[in-house]
N, C-alpha and C positions, 0 to 999 in steps of 0.2 A: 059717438060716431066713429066708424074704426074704417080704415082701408088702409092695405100693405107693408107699406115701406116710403122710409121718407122720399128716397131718391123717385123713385115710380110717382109719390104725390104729388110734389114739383114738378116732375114732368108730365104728366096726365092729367091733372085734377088742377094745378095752376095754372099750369101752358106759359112758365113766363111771367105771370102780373108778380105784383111786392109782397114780399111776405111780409104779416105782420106777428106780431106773438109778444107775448106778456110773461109768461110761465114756462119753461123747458122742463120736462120731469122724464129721465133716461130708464126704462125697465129693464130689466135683463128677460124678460121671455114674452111673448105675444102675449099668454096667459094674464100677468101683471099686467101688462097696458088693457088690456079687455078689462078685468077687475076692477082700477082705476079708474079710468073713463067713465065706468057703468057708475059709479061714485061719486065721482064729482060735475056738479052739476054743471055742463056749459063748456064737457072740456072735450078735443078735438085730438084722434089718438089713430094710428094704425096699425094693423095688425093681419093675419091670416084671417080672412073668412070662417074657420072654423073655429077662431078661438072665441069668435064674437057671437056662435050659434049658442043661442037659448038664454043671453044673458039679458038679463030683468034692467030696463033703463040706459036697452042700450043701441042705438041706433045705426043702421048701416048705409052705406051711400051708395044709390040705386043711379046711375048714369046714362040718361037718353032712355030710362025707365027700364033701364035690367038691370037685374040683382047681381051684388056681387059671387058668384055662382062658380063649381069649375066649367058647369055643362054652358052657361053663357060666355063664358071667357073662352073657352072650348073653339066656341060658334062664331066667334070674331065680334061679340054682339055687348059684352063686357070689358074694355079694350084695359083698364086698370091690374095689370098682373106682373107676374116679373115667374123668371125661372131660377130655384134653386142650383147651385152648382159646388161640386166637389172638385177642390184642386189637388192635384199631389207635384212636388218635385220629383217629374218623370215617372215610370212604370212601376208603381209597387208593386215589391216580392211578393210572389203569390201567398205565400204561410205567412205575411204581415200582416198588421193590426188592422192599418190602412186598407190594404188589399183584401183582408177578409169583409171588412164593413162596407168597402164600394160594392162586392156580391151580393152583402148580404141586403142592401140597397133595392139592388136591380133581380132578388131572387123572387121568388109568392111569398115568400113569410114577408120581407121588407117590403112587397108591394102592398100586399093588405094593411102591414102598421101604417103606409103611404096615408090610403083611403081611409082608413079610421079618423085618421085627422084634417080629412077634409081636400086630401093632394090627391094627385092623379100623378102616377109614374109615366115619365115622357113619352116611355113607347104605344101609352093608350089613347096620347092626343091623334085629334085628325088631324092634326101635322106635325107629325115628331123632330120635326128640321127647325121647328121654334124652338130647340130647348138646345139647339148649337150656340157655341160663343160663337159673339161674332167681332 
């Protein structure tokens, strides 16, 4: 079973009651915790949505019976999400590494690598003002 992020699961999916747990196992990429989970029987992991499409044994959690989806989450109807964010200290130089990768981010080449994995770049939500810190 895979959904997001710890901090998002605590607070959406527990609301609050006691955690309990037996086994911590830390991945370094959504991918390994999908793989994992799908492998061991009876174990309780989250992850991007897309990391957990098409894996054999491995189950998703459908909430007030919508899919974990961008198009449900989109719709205010999947309410488990969290937005990615990029920090820099202050305005990266435009000819920086930094500054080149936040473009390359927000340009079509980085918006389709977005979608391929299952994201949606913020300006395509029907409310782009969800993806402000706040």
């Amino acid at each position: 079973m895979l959904v997001p992020s710890v901090a998002a699961f605590y607070e959406f999916v527990l609301k609050g009651r006691k955690r309990l747990g037996y086994r911590l196992q830390m991945d370094t990429t959504t991918t390994n915790v999908a793989e994992t989970d799908a492998e061991l029987p009876g174990a309780l992991g989250y992850a991007e949505a897309g990391a957990a499409a098409g894996k054999k044994n491995l189950i998703t959690v459908r909430l007030d019976d919508h899919a974990p989806t961008v198009e449900e989450a989109d719709a205010n109807r999947y309410p488990f999400w969290e937005t990615e964010y990029a920090y820099t200290a202050g305005e990266p130089a435009a000819r920086s590494l930094s500054g080149s990768f936040l473009r390359f981010l927000t340009n079509q080449v980085g918006a389709e690598i977005l979608r391929s994995h299952g994201l949606r770049p913020c300006p395509e939500l029907a409310n782009p003002a969800r993806c402000q810190p706040v």
